[in-house]
C-alpha positions in Angstrom: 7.5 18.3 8.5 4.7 18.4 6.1 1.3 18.9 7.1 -1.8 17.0 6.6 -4.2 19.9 4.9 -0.9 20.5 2.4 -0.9 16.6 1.5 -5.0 16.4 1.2 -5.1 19.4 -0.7 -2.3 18.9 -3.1 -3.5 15.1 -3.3 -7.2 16.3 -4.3 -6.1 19.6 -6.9 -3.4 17.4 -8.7 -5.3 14.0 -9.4 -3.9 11.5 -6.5 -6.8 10.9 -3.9 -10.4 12.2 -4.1 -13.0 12.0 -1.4 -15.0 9.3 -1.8 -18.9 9.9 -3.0 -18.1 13.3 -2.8 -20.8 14.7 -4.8 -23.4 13.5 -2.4 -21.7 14.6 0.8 -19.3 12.3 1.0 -18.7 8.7 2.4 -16.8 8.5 5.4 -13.7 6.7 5.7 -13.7 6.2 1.8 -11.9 7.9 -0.7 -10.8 7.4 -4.5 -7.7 7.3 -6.2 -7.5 9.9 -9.3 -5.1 9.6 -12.3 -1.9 10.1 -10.9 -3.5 8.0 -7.7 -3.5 5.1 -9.3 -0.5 5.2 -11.4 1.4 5.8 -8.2 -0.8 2.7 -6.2 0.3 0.1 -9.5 4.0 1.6 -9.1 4.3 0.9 -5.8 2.5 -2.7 -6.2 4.5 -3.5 -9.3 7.7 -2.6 -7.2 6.8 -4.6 -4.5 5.4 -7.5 -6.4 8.9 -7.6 -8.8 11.2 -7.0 -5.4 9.3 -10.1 -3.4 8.0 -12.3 -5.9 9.0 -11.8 -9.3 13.1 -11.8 -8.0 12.7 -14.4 -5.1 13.2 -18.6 -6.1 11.2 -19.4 -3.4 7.8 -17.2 -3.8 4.3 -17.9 -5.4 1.9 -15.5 -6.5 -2.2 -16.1 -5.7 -5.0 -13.6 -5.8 -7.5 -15.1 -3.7 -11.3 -14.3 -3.8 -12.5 -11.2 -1.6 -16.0 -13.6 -1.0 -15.1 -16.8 0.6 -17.0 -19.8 2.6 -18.2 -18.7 5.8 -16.8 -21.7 7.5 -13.4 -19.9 6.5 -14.0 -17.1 9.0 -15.2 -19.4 11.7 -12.3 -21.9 11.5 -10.0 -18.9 11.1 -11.1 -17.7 14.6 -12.4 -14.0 12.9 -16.4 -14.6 13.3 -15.5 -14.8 17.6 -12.4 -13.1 17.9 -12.1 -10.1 15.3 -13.8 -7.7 17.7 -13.6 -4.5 18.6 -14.6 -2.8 21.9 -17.6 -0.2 21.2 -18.5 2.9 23.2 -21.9 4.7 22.5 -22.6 8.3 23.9 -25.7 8.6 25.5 -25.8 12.2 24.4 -24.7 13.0 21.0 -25.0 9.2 20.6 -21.4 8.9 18.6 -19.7 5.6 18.9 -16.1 5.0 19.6 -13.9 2.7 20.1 -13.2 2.1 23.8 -9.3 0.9 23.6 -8.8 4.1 21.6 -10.3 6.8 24.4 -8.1 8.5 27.0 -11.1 9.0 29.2 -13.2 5.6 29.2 -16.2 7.2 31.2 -16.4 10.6 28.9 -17.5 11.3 25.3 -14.0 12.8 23.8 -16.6 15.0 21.6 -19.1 16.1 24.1 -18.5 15.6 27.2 -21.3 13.2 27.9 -21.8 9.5 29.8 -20.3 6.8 27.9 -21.9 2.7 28.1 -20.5 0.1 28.7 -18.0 -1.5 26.1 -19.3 -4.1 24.0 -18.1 -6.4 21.2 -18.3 -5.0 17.9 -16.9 -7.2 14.9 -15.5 -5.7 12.2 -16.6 -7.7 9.3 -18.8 -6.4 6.3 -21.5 -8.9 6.4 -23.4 -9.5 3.1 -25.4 -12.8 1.7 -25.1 -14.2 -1.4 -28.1 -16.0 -3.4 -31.9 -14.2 -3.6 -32.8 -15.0 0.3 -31.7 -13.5 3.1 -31.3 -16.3 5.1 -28.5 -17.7 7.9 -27.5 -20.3 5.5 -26.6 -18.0 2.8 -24.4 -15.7 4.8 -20.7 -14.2 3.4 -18.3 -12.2 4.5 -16.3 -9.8 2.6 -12.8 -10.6 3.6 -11.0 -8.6 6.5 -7.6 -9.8 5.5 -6.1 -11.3 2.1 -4.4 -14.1 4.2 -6.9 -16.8 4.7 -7.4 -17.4 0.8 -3.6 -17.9 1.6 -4.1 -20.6 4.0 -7.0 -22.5 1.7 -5.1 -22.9 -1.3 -1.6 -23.9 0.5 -2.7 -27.3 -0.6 -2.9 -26.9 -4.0 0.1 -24.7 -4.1 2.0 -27.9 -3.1 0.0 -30.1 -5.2 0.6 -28.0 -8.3 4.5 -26.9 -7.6 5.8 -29.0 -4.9 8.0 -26.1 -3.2 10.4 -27.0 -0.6 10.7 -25.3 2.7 10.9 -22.3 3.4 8.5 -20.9 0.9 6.4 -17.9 0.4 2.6 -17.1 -1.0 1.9 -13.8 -1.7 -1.1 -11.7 -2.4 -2.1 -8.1 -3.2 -5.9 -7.3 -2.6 -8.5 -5.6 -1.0 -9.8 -5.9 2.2 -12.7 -4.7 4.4 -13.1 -3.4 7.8 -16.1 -2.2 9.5 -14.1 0.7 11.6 -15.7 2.5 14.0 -14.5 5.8 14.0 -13.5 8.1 11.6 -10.0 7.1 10.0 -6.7 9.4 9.5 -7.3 10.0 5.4 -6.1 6.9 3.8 -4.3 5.4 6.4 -8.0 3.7 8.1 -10.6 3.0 5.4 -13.3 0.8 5.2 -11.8 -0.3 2.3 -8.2 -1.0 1.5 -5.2 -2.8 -0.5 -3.3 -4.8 1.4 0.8 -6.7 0.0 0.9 -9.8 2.3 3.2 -12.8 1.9 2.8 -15.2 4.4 6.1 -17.4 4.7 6.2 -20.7 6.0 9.3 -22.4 7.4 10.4 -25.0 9.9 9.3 -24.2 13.8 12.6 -23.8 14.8 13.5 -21.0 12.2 10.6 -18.5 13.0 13.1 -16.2 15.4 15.7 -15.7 13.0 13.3 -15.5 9.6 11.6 -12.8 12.1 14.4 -10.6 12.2 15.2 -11.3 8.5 11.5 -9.6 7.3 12.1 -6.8 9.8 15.1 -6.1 7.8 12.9 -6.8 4.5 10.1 -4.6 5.8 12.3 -1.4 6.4 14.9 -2.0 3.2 11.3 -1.9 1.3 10.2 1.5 2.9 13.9 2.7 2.3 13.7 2.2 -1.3 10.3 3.9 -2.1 11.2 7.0 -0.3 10.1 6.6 3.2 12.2 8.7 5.7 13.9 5.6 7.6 14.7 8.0 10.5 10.7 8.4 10.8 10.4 4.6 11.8 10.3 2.7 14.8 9.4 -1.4 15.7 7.3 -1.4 18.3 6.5 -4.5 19.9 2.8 -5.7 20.9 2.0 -7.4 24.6 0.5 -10.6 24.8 -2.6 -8.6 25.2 -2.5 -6.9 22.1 -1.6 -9.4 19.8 -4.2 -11.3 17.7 -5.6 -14.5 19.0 -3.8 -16.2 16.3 -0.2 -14.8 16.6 2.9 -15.3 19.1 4.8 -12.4 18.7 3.6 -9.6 16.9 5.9 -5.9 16.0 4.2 -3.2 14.1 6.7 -1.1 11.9 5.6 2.3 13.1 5.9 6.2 10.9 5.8 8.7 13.1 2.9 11.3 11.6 2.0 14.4 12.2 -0.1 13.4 14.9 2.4 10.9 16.1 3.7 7.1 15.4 0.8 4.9 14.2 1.6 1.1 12.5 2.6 1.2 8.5 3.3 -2.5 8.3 2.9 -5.5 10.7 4.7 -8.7 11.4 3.1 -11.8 12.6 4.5 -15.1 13.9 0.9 -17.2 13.3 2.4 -20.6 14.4 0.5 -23.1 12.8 -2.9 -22.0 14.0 -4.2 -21.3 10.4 -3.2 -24.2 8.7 -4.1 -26.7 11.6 -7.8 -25.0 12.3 -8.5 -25.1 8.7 -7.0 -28.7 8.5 -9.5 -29.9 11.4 -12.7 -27.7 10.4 -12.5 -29.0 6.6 -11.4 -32.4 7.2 -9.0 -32.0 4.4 -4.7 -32.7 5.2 -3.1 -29.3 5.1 0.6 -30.5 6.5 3.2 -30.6 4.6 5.8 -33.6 3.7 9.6 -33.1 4.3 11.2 -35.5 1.4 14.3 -35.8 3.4 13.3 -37.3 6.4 9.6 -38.3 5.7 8.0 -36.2 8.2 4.4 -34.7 7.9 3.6 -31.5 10.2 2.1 -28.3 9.7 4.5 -25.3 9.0 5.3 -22.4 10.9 4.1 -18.9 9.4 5.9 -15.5 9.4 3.1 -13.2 8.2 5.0 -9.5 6.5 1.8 -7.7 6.1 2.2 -4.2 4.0 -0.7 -1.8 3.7 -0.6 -0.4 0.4 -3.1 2.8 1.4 -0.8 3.2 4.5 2.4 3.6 2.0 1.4 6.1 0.0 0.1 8.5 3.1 4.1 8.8 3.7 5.1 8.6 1.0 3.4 12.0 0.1 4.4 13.2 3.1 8.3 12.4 2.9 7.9 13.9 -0.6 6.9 17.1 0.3 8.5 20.0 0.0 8.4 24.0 -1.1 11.1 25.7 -3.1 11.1 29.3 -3.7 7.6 28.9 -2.5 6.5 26.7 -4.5 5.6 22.4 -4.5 8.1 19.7 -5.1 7.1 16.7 -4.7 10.5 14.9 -4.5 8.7 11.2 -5.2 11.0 8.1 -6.1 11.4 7.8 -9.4 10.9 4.1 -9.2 7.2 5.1 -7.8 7.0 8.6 -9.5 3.6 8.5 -11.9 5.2 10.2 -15.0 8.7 9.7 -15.3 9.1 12.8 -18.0 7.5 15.3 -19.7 8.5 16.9 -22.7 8.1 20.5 -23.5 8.9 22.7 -26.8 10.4 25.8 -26.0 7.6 28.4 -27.8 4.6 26.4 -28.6 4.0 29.1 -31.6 6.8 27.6 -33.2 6.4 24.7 -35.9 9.6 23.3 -36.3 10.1 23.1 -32.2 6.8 21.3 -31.7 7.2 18.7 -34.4 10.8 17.7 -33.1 9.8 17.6 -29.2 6.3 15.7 -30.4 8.8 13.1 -32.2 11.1 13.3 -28.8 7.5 12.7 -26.7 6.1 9.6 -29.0 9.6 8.0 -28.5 9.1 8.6 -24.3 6.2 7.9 -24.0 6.5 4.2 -25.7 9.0 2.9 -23.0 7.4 4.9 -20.1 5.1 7.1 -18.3 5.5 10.4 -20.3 3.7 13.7 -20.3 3.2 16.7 -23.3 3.1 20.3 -22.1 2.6 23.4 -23.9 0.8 25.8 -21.6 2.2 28.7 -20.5 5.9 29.9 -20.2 8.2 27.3 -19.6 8.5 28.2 -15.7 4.9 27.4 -15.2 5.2 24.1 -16.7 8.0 23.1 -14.7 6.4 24.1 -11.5 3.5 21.9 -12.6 5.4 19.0 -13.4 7.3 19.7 -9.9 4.1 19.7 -8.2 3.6 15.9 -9.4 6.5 14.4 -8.8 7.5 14.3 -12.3 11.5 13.8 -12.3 12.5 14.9 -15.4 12.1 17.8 -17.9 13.1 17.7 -21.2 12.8 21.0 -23.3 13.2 21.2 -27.0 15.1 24.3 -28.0 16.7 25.4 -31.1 20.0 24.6 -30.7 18.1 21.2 -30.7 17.4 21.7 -34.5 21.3 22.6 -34.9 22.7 19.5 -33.0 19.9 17.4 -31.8 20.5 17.9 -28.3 18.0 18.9 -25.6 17.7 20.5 -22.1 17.1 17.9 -19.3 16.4 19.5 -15.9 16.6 17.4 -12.6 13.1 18.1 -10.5 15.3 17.7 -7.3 18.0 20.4 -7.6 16.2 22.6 -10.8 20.2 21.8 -12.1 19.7 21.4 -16.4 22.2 20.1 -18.6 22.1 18.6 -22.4 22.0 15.6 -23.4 22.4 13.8 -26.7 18.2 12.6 -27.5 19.5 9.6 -28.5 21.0 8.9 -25.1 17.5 10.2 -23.5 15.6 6.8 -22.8 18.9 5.2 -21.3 19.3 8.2 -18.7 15.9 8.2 -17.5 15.6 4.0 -17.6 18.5 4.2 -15.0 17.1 6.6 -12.7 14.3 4.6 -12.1 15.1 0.5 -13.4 17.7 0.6 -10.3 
C-alpha cells in the first residue's frame, strides 16, 4: 500500500496538489490544485457529470449559488442542528472535536484536562451589504443540496419531469472543521457531485440499493481499488437530523477506513420545511391519479476532494525503482506525449511536432525533448501519462511510430494515421 508522504510529495513536485497559502506559512486545512490538479479534478467531474447526467433521461443539471437566504439554513434545520461537539484544552488550549477523542477527559496532544463539550456549528458565517448587522447575515453553504431543494419548483415549472427524477449539482462547499484534516480528504473548502433523486415513498428501499450499486460501479470505473471499500451503516444516533437511513461508502486508508461517499434517505423533510417556512407549494402533482404530495429523496453525495486522495493512492506504484502512476486513462491529465528520438535532429522534430499538433487537437497532449528518451518516459510515468509515442527514423521510411503502454513499458508500432483512434478508445470507453 502506498504511503501518505509518497502521495503528498509526488502530488506537490509534479503539479497536482499544493499547500495552500504556502508562502506565508501555510493555511491549515486548505490546499491548491496545480496544473495537472485540476485537469485531473475536471476529468473526474466531466466523467461523472456525462456518466449521471449527460447519459440519464431522467436527470437535470443546476449549479446553485454558494450565498443563499439565511432563512434557507434555518428552515433546512443547519443553523440548530449542523453542530459539532468542541473540546478545548485547558493547557495547550487546542480544540478538538469531542466525538472524535478516544480519551474524552485527556488532551490527545498533551496530556492535559479537557472542558466540557459544547456546540460548535460548522458554518462559515459572513454578511453581505456595508453593515454588520443581524439582518444582513449569510452563510456560505455547507452542502450543494439545499439550492437543490429551492429550485425543485421551478425545475418542474420549466420541464415538467415525471417521477422518479434527478437534480444534480457539482460545487463547493464550506465547513468550519475543527481539527486538522487528513490532506484533501477534510478541508475547509471543498467540491462536492450530489444528485438528489426524488421518487415515490414506497420506492426509497429499492432505489437505495440501486445508488449503492451506482456509488461503487462509479469508484470502479475511475480506478478505485473495489476490494478497498466497505458500506458501513450509521445508527440512528449518527445519522443527520434530516435523514432515515444513512450508509457511508468507506476506503480503507493508510490510517484506516474513513467515508468517500454518502447515501441519504432525506424523506421529505427538505421539501416540506422549505414548503412551510416560504409559504410557497413545493409538492409535486402525479398526472395519473391527480395526487399532490411531497417526494421522497435518495441523496448519492460524492466528494470530489475525497476521490482524488484514492485515486492517487490506488495509482501508485514503483517499477525498477521508479514512479508509475497507473491513473485511468479516462481521468489521466495528459493522455500522450510525443517525443522525437534525438532532439538534435531536424527532420525527427518536424515530423513528431506535426504528429504532436494533430494530438494535441483532439486531446490532452504533451511535447518532450529533454534528456534521453528513458528520462522522458520516467517523467511521463510519474504523471500518469498513458501513452508514449516516439518518432524514429524508420518513421521517415514508413510513417510509423513507437507507442509504449505506461502500464507494462510493452512498445509496438503503429501506423500515425491510426494514432488518434487507438488512444480515443483507451479512454472514450
Amino acid at each position: 500500500m502506498s504511503s501518505l508522504e509518497q502521495i503528498v510529495s509526488l502530488a506537490k513536485r509534479r503539479g497536482f496538489i499544493y499547500p495552500g497559502s504556502e508562502i506565508y506559512g501555510g493555511l491549515a486545512n486548505t490546499y491548491d490544485y496545480g496544473p495537472l490538479g485540476v485537469a485531473l479534478k475536471k476529468n473526474i467531474k466531466d466523467y461523472w457529470w456525462k456518466r449521471f447526467v449527460l447519459t440519464s433521461e431522467n436527470m437535470y443539471g443546476l449549479d446553485g449559488g454558494v450565498l443563499l437566504n439565511s432563512k434557507v439554513w434555518e428552515a433546512s434545520g443547519h443553523i440548530e442542528n449542523f453542530t459539532d461537539p468542541l473540546v478545548e484544552c485547558k493547557k495547550c488550549h487546542k480544540r478538538f472535536r469531542a466525538d472524535q477523542l478516544e480519551e474524552k477527559k485527556k488532551c490527545p496532544e498533551c496530556g492535559g484536562e479537557l472542558t466540557e463539550p459544547m456546540s460548535f456549528n460548522g458554518m462559515f458565517r459572513t454578511n453581505i451589504g456595508a453593515t454588520e448587522e443581524s439582518r444582513n447575515i449569510a452563510y456560505l453553504r455547507p452542502e450543494t443540496a439545499q439550492a437543490i431543494f429551492i429550485n425543485f419548483k421551478n425545475i418542474l415549472n420549466s420541464f415538467s419531469p415525471k417521477l422518479p427524477f434527478g437534480i444534480a449539482q457539482i460545487g463547493k462547499a464550506f465547513r468550519n472543521e475543527i481539527t486538522l484534516g487528513y490532506y484533501v480528504f477534510r478541508m475547509l473548502e471543498f467540491e462536492q457531485m450530489e444528485i438528489e433523486y426524488f421518487i415515490n415513498e414506497s420506492d426509497w428501499e429499492k432505489t437505495f440499493v440501486f445508488w449503492q450499486g451506482e456509488m461503487l460501479d462509479f469508484a470502479k470505473e475511475i480506478g478505485i481499488n473495489t476490494k478497498k471499500l466497505k458500506f458501513r451503516e450509521h445508527d440512528a444516533s449518527e445519522r443527520s437530523h434530516y435523514s432515515k437511513r444513512t450508509t457511508d461508502l468507506e476506503y480503507e486508508f493508510p490510517v484506516g477506513f474513513k467515508e468517500l461517499y454518502g447515501l441519504a434517505y432525506r424523506t421529505d423533510f427538505d421539501l416540506k420545511n422549505h414548503s412551510k417556512a416560504s409559504g410557497v407549494d413545493l409538492t409535486y402533482l402525479d398526472s395519473a391519479t391527480g395526487e399532490r404530495f411531497f417526494p421522497h429523496v435518495i441523496e448519492p453525495s460524492f466528494g470530489l476532494d475525497r476521490t482524488i486522495l484514492p485515486v492517487l493512492l490506488d495509482a501508485y506504484s514503483e517499477r525498477d525503482g521508479k514512479v508509475v502512476l497507473k491513473l485511468s486513462s479516462k481521468i489521466a491529465p495528459i493522455k500522450a506525449a510525443v517525443f522525437p528520438l534525438l532532439a538534435n535532429k531536424p527532420e525527427l522534430v518536424e515530423k513528431a511536432r506535426g504528429i504532436y499538433k494533430k494530438l494535441l487537437s483532439e486531446f490532452p497532449t504533451v511535447w518532450d525533448a529533454r534528456g534521453n528518451i528513458g528520462k522522458r518516459y520516467a517523467s511521463q510515468d510519474e504523471i500518469g501519462t498513458p501513452w508514449c509515442i516516439t518518432v524514429d527514423f524508420q518513421t521517415l521510411e514508413d510513417d510509423t511510430v513507437t507507442m509504449r503502454d505506461r502500464d507494462t513499458g510493452k512498445q509496438e508500432r503503429i501506423k500515425t494515421e491510426n494514432l488518434v483512434e487507438r488512444i480515443q478508445m483507451s479512454f472514450a470507453s
